[in-house]
N, CA and C atoms as an extended XYZ file, in Angstrom:
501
Properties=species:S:1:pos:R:3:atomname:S:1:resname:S:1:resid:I:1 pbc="F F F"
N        -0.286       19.212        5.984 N   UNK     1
C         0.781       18.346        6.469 CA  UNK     1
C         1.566       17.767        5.283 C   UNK     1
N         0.656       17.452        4.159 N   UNK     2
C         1.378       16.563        3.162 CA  UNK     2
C         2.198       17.517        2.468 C   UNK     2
N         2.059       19.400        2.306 N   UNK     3
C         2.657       20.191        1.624 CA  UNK     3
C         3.908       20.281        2.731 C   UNK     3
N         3.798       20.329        3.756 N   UNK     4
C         5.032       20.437        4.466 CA  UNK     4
C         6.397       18.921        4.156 C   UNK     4
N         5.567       18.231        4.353 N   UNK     5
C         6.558       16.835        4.045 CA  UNK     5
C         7.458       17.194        2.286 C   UNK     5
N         6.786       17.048        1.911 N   UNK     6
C         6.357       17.391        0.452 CA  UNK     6
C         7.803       18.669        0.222 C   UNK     6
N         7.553       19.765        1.311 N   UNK     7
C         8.662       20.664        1.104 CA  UNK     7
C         9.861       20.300        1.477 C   UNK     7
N         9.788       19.137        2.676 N   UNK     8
C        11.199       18.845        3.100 CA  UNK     8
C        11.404       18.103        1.948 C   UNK     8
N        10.991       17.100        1.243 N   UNK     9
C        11.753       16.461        0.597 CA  UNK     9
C        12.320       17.114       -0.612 C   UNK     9
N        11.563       18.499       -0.830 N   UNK    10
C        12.002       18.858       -1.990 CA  UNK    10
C        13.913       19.738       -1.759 C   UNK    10
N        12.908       20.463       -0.192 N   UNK    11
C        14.524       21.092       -0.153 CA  UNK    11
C        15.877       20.134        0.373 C   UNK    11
N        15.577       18.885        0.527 N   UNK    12
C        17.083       18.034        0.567 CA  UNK    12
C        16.918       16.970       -0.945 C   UNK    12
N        16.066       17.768       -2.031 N   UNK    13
C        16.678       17.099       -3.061 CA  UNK    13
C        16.008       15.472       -3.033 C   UNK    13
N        15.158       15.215       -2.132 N   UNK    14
C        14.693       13.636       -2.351 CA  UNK    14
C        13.406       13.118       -2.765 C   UNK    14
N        13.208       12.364       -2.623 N   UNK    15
C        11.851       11.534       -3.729 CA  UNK    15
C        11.167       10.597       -2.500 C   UNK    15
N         9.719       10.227       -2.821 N   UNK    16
C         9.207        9.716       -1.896 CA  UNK    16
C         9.376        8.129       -2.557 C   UNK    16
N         9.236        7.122       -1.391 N   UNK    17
C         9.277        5.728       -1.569 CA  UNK    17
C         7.794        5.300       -2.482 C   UNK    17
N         7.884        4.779       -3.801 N   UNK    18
C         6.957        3.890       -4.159 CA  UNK    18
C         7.035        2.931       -5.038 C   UNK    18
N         5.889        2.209       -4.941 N   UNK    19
C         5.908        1.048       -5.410 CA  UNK    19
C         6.062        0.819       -6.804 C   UNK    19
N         5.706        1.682       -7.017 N   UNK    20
C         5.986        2.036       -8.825 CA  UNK    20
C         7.122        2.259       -9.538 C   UNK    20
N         7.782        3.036       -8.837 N   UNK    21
C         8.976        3.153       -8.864 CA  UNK    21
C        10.225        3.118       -8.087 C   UNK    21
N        11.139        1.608       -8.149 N   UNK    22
C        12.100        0.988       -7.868 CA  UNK    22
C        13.211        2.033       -8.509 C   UNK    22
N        14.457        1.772       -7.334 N   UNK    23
C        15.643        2.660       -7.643 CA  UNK    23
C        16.100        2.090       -8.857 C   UNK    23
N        17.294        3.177       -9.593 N   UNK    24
C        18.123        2.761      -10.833 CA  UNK    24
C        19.401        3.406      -10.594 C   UNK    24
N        20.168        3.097      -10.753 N   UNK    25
C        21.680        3.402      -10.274 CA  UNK    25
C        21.991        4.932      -10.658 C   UNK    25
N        21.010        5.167      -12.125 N   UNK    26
C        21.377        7.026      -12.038 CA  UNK    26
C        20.755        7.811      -10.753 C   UNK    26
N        19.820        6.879       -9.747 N   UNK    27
C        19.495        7.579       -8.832 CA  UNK    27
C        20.610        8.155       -7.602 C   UNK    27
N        21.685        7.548       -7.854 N   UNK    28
C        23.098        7.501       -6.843 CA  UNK    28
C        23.831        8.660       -7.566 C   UNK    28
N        23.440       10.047       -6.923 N   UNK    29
C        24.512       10.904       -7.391 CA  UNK    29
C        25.675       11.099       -7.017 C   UNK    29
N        25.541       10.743       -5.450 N   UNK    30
C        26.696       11.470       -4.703 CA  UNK    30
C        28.035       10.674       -4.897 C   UNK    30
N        29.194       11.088       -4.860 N   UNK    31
C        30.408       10.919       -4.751 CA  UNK    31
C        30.866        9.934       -3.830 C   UNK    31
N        31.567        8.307       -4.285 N   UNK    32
C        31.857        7.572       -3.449 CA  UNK    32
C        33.197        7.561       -2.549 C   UNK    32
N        33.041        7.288       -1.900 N   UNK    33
C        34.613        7.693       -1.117 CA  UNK    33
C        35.603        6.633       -1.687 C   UNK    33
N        36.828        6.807       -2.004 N   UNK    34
C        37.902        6.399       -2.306 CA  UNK    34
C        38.493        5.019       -1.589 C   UNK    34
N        38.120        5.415       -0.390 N   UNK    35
C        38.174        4.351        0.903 CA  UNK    35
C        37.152        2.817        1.244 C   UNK    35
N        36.867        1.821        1.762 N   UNK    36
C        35.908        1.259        2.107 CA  UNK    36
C        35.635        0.222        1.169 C   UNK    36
N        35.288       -0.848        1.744 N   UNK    37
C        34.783       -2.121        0.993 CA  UNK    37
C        33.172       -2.040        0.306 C   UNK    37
N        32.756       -1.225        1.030 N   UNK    38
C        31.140       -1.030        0.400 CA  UNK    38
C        31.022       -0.544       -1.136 C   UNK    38
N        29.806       -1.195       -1.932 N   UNK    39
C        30.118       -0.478       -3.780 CA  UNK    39
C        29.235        0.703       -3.884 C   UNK    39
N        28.218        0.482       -2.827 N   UNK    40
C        27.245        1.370       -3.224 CA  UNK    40
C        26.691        1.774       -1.269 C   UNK    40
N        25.933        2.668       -1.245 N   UNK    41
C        25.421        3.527       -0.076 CA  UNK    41
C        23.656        3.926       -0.682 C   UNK    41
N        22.947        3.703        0.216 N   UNK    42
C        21.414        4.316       -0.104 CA  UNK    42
C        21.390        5.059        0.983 C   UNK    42
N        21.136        6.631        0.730 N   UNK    43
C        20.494        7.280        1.798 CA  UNK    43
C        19.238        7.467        2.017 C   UNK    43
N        18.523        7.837        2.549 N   UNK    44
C        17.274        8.066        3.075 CA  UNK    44
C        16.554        8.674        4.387 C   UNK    44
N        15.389        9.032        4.331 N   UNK    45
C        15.764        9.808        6.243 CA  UNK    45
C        13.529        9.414        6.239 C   UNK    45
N        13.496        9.140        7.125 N   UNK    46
C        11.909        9.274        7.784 CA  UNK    46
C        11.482       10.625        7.836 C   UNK    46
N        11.183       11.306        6.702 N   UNK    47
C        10.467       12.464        6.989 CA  UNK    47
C         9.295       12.196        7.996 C   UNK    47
N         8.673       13.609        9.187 N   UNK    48
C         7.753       13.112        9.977 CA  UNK    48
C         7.308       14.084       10.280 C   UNK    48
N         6.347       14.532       10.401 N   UNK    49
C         5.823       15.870       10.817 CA  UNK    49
C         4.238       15.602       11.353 C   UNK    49
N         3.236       16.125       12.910 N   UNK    50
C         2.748       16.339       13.397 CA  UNK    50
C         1.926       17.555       13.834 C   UNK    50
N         0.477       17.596       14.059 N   UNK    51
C         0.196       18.884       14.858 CA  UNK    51
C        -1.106       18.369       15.128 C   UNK    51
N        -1.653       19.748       16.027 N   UNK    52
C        -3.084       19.217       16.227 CA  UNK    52
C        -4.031       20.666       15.950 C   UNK    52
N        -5.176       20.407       15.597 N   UNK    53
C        -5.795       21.715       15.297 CA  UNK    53
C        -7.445       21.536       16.666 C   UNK    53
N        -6.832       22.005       17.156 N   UNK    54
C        -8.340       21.774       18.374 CA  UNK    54
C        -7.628       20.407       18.897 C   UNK    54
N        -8.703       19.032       18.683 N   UNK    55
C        -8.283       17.688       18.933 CA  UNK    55
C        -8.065       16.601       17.927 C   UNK    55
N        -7.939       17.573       16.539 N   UNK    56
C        -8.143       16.826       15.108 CA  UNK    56
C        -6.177       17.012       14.818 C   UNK    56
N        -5.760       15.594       14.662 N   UNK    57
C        -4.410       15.200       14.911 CA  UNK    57
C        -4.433       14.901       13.524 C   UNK    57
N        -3.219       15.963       13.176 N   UNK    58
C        -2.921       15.150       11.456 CA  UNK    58
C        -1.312       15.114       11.708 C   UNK    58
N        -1.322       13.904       11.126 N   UNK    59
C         0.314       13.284       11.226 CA  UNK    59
C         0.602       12.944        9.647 C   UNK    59
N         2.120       12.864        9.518 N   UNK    60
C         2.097       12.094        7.957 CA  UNK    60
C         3.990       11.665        8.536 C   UNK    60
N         4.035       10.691        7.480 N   UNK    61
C         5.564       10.245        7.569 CA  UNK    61
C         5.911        9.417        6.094 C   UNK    61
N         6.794       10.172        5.321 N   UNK    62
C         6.973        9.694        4.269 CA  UNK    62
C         8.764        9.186        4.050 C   UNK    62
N         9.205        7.872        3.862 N   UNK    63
C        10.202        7.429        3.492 CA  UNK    63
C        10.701        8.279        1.994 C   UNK    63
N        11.664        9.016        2.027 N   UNK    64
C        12.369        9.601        1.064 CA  UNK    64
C        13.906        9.196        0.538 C   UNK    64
N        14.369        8.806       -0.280 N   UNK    65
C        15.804        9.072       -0.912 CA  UNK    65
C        16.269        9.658       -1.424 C   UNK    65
N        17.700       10.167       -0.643 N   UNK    66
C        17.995       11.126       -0.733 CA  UNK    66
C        19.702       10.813       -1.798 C   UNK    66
N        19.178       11.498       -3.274 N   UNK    67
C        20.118       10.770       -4.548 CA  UNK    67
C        21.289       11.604       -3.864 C   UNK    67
N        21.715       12.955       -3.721 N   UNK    68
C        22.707       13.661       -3.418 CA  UNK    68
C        23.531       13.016       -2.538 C   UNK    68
N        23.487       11.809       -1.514 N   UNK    69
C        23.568       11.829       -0.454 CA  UNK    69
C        24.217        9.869       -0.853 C   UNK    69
N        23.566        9.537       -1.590 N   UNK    70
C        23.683        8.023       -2.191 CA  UNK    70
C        24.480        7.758       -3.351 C   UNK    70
N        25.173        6.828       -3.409 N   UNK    71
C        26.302        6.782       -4.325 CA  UNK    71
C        26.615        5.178       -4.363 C   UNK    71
N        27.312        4.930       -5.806 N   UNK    72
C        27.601        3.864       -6.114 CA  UNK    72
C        29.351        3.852       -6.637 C   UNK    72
N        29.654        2.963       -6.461 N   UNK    73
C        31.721        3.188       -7.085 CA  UNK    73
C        31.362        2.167       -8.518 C   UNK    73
N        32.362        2.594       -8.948 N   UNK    74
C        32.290        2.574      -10.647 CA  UNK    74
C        32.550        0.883      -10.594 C   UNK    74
N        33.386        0.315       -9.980 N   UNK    75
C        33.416       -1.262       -9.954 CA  UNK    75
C        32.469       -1.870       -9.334 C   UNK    75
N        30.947       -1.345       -9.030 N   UNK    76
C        29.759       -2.311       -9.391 CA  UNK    76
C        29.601       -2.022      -10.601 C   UNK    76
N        29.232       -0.571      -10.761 N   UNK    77
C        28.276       -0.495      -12.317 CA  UNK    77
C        29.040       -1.117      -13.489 C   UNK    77
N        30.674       -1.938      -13.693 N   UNK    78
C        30.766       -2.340      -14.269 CA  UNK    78
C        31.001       -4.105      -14.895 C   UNK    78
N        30.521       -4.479      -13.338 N   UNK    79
C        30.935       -5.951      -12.994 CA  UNK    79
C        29.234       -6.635      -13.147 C   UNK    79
N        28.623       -7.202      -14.017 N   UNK    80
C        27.240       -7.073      -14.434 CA  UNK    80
C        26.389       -7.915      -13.445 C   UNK    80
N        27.043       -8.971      -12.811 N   UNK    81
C        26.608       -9.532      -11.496 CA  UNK    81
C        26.366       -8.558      -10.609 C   UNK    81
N        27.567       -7.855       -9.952 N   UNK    82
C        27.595       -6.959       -8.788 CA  UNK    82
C        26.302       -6.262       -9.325 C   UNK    82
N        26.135       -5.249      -10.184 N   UNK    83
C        25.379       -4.401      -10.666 CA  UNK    83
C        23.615       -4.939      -10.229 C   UNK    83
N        23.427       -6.083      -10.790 N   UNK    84
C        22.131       -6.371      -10.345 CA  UNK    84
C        22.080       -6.776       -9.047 C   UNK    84
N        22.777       -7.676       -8.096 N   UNK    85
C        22.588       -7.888       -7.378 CA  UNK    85
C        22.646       -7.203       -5.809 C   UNK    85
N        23.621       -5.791       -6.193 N   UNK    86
C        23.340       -4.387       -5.104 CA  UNK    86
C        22.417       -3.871       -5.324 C   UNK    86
N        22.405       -3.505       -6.616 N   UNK    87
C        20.835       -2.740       -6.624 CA  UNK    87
C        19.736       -3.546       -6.028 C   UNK    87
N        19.901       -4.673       -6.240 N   UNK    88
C        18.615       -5.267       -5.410 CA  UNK    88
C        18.686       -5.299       -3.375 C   UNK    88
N        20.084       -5.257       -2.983 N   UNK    89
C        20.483       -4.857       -1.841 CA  UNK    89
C        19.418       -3.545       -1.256 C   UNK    89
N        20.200       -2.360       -2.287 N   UNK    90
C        19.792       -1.130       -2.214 CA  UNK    90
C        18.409       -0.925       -2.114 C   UNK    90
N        17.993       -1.581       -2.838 N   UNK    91
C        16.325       -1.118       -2.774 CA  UNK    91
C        15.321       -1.852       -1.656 C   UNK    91
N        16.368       -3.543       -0.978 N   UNK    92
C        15.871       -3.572        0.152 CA  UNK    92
C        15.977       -2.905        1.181 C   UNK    92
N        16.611       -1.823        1.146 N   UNK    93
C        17.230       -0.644        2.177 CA  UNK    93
C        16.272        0.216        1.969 C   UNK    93
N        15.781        0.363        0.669 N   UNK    94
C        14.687        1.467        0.637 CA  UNK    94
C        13.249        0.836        1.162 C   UNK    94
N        12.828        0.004        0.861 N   UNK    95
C        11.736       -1.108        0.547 CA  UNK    95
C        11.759       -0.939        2.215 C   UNK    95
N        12.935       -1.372        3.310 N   UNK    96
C        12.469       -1.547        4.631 CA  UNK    96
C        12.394       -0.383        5.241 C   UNK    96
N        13.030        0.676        5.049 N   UNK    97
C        12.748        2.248        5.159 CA  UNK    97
C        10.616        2.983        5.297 C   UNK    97
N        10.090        2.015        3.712 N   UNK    98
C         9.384        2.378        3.875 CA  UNK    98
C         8.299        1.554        4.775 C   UNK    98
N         8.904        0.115        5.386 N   UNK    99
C         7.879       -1.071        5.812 CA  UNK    99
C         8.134       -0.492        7.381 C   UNK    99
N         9.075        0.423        7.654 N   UNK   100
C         9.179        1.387        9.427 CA  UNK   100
C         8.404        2.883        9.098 C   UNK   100
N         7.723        3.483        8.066 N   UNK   101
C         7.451        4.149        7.376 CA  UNK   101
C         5.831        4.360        7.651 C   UNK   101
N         5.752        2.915        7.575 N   UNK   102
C         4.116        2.933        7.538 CA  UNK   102
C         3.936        2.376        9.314 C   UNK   102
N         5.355        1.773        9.970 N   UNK   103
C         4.672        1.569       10.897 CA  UNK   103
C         4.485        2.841       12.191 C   UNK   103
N         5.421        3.876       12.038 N   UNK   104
C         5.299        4.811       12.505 CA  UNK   104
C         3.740        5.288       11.894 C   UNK   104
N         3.375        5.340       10.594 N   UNK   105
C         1.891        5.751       10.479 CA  UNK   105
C         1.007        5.235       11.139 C   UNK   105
N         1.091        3.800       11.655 N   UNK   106
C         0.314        2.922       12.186 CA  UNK   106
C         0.439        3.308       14.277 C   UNK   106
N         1.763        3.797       14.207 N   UNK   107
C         1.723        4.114       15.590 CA  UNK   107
C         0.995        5.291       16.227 C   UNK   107
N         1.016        6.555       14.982 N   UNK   108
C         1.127        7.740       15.086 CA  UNK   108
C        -1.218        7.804       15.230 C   UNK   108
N        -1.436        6.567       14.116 N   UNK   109
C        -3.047        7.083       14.111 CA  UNK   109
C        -3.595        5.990       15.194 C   UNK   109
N        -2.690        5.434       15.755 N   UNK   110
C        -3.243        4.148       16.818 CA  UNK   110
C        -3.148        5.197       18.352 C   UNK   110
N        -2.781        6.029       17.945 N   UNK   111
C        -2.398        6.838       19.681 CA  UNK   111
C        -3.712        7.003       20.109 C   UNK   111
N        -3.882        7.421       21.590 N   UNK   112
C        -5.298        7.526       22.668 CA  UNK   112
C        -4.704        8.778       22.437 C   UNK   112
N        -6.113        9.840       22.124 N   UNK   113
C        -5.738       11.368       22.672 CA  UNK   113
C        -4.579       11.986       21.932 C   UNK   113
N        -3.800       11.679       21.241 N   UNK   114
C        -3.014       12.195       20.358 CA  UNK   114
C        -2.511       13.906       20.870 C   UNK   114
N        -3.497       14.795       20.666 N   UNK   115
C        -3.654       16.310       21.095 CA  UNK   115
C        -3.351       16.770       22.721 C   UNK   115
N        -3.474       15.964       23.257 N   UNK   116
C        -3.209       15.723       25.099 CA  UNK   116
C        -2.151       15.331       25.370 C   UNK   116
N        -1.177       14.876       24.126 N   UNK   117
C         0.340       15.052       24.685 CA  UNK   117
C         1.308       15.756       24.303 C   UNK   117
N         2.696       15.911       24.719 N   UNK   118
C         3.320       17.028       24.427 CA  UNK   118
C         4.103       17.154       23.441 C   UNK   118
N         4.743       18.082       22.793 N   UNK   119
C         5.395       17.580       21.475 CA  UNK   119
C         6.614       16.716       22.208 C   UNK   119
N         7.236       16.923       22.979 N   UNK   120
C         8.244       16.115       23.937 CA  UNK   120
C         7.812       14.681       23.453 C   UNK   120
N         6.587       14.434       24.141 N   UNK   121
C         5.882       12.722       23.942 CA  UNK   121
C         6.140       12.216       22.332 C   UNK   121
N         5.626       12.867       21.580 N   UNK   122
C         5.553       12.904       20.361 CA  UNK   122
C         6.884       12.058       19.699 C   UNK   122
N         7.643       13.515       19.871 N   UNK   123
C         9.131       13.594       19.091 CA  UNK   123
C         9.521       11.838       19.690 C   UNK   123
N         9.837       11.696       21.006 N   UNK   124
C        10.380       10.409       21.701 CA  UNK   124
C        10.075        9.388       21.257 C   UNK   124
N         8.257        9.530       21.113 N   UNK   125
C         7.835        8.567       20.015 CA  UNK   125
C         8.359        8.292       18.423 C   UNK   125
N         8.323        9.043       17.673 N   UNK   126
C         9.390        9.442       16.709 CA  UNK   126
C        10.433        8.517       16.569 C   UNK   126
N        11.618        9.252       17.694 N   UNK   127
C        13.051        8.842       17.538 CA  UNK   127
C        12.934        7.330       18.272 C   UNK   127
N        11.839        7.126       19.093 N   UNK   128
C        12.149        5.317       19.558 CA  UNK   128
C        12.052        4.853       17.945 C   UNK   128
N        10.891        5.327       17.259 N   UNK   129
C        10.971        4.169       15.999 CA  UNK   129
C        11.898        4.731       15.458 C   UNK   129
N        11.879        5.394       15.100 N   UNK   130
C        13.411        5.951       14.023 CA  UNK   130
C        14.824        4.992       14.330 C   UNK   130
N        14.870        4.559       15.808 N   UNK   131
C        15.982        4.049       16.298 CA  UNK   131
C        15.686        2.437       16.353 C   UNK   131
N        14.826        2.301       16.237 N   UNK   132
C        13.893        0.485       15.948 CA  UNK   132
C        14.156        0.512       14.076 C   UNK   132
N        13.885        1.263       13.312 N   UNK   133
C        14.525        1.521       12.554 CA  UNK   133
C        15.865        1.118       11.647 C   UNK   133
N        16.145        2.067       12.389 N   UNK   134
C        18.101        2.116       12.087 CA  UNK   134
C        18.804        0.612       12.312 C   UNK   134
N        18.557        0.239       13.992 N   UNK   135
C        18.664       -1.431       14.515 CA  UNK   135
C        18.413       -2.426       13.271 C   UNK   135
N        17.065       -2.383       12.716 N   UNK   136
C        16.926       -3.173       11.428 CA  UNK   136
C        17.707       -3.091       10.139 C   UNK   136
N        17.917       -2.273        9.848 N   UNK   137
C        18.483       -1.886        8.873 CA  UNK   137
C        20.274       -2.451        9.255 C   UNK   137
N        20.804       -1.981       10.477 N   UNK   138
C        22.001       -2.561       10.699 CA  UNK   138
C        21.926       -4.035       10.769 C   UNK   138
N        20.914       -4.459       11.371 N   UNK   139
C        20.840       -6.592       11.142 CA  UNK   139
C        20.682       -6.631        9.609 C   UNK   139
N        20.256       -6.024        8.654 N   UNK   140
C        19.805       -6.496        7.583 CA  UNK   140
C        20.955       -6.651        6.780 C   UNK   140
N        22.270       -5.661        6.824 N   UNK   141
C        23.324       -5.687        6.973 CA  UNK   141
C        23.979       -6.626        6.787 C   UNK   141
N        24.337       -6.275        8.389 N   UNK   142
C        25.290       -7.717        9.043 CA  UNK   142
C        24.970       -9.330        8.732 C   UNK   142
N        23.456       -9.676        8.573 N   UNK   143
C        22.979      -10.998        8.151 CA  UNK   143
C        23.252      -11.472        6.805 C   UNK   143
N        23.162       -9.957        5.959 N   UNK   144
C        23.110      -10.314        4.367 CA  UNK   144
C        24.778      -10.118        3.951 C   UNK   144
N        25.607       -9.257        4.969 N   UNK   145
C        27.254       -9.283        4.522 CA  UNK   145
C        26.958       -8.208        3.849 C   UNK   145
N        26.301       -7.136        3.421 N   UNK   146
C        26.030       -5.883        2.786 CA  UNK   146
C        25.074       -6.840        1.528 C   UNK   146
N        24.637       -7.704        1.370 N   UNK   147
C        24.453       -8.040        0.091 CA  UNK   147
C        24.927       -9.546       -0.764 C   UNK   147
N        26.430       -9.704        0.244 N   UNK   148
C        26.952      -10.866       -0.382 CA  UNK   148
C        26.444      -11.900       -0.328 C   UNK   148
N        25.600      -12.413        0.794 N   UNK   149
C        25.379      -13.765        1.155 CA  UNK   149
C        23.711      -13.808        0.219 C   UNK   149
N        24.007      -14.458       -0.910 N   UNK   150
C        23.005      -14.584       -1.406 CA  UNK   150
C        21.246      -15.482       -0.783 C   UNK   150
N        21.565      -16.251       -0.046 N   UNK   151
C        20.608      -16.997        0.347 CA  UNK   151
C        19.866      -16.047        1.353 C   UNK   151
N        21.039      -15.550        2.461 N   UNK   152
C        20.081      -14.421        3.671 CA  UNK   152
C        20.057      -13.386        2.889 C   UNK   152
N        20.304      -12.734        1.349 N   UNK   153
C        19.646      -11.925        0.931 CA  UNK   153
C        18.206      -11.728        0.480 C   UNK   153
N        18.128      -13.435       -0.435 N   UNK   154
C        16.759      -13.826       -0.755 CA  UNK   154
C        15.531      -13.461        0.578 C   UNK   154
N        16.405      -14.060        1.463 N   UNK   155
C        15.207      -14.620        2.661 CA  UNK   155
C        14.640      -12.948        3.077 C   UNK   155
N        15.854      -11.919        3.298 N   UNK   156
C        15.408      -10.296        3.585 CA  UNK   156
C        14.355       -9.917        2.633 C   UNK   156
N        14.821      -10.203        1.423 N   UNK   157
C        14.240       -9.560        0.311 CA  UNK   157
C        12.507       -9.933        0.282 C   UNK   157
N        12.437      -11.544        0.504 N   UNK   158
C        11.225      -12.014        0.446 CA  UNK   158
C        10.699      -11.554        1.442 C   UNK   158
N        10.744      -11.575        2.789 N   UNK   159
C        10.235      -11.096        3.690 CA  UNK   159
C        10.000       -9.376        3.846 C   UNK   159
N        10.670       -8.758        3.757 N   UNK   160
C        10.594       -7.044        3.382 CA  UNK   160
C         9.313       -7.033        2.179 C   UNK   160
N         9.479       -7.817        0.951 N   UNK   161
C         7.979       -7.387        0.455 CA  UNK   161
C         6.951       -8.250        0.532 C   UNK   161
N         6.849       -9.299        1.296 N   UNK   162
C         6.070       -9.369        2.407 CA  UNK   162
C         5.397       -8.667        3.186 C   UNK   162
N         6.022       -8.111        3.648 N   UNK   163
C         5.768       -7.109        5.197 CA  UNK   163
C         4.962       -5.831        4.083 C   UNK   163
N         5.598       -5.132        3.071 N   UNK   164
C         4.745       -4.129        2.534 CA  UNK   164
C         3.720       -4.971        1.688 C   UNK   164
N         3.568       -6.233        1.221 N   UNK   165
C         2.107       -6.407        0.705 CA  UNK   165
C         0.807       -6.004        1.765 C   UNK   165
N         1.368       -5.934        2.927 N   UNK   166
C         0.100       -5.982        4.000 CA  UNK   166
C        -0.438       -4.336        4.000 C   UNK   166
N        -1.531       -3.649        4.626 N   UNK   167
C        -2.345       -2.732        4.998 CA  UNK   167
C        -0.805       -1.743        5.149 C   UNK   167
C-alpha cells in the first residue's frame, strides 16, 4: 500500500507532509497568475488508497504537496514581512491537510468489518472527508483574510499544531 501511495506522489511530482520538514518558498514552482489578490497558492491532494486481502484491510492516506502546482508572486518574496508571514499561512494549509490526513487514518482503521463493504462505501467515505476537508480549509481562509488578519491567524496556527501534537 505504502509503495503505491509512494508512486502517486512520485508521478504528480509531490512530497509527503512532515514534521521535519516545513515548506520554503523554493518549494512553490508553479507559475503565478498575473491576475488575483492572492501572493502565494499551496497545493496539495489526500493521497488514499485501500484493499483487502481475505479480511486483512490495509489502508494508508498520505497528505502530499504538490510544488508544480503551488506558486508564490514575486511581491511577497520581496516585501520581508509578507514573506514570513504567508509562508507561515502556507504551511498552515499544509499542517491542516495533514491534521484531515490522519483523521481519515483514524476513520479508515476505526471501521467494523472494513472487507464487507463495497469499494462504493469506501470511496463515499473518502470523498465525505475529503469534502469536511476542503470546508476547513475554506473557513481557515475566510477567518484569517488569506493570512492578513494577524490575531485569527495566530489563533489557526496555534490550534492546527495543537490538533497534530495529539496521536
Amino acid at each position: 500500500m505504502d509503495d503505491m501511495l509512494r508512486g502517486d506522489l512520485s508521478a504528480d511530482h509531490a512530497f509527503a507532509w512532515s514534521a521535519g520538514r516545513p515548506l520554503a518558498w523554493s518549494d512553490f514552482q508553479g507559475s503565478p497568475p498575473s491576475k488575483g489578490s492572492e501572493g502565494a497558492k499551496t497545493s496539495y491532494t489526500l493521497y488514499s488508497g485501500w484493499k483487502c486481502r481475505g479480511d486483512a484491510f490495509e489502508f494508508g492516506v498520505i497528505a502530499g504537496f504538490r510544488p508544480r502546482q503551488s506558486w508564490v508572486k514575486t511581491i511577497v518574496l520581496n516585501d520581508s514581512t509578507q514573506r514570513g508571514t504567508i509562508l507561515r499561512h502556507e504551511q498552515t494549509h499544509f499542517d491542516l491537510a495533514e491534521v484531515h490526513a490522519r483523521r481519515m487514518r483514524r476513520a479508515y482503521r476505526d471501521l467494523a468489518r472494513p472487507c464487507a463493504r463495497t469499494d462504493a462505501e469506501l470511496s463515499a467515505l473518502a470523498e465525505r472527508l475529503a469534502q469536511e476537508e476542503k470546508a476547513e480549509q475554506r473557513r481557515y481562509d475566510t477567518e484569517t483574510n488569506h493570512g492578513l488578519l494577524a490575531e485569527q491567524q495566530g489563533a489557526w496556527s496555534r490550534d492546527v499544531a495543537r490538533r497534530l501534537g495529539g496521536p
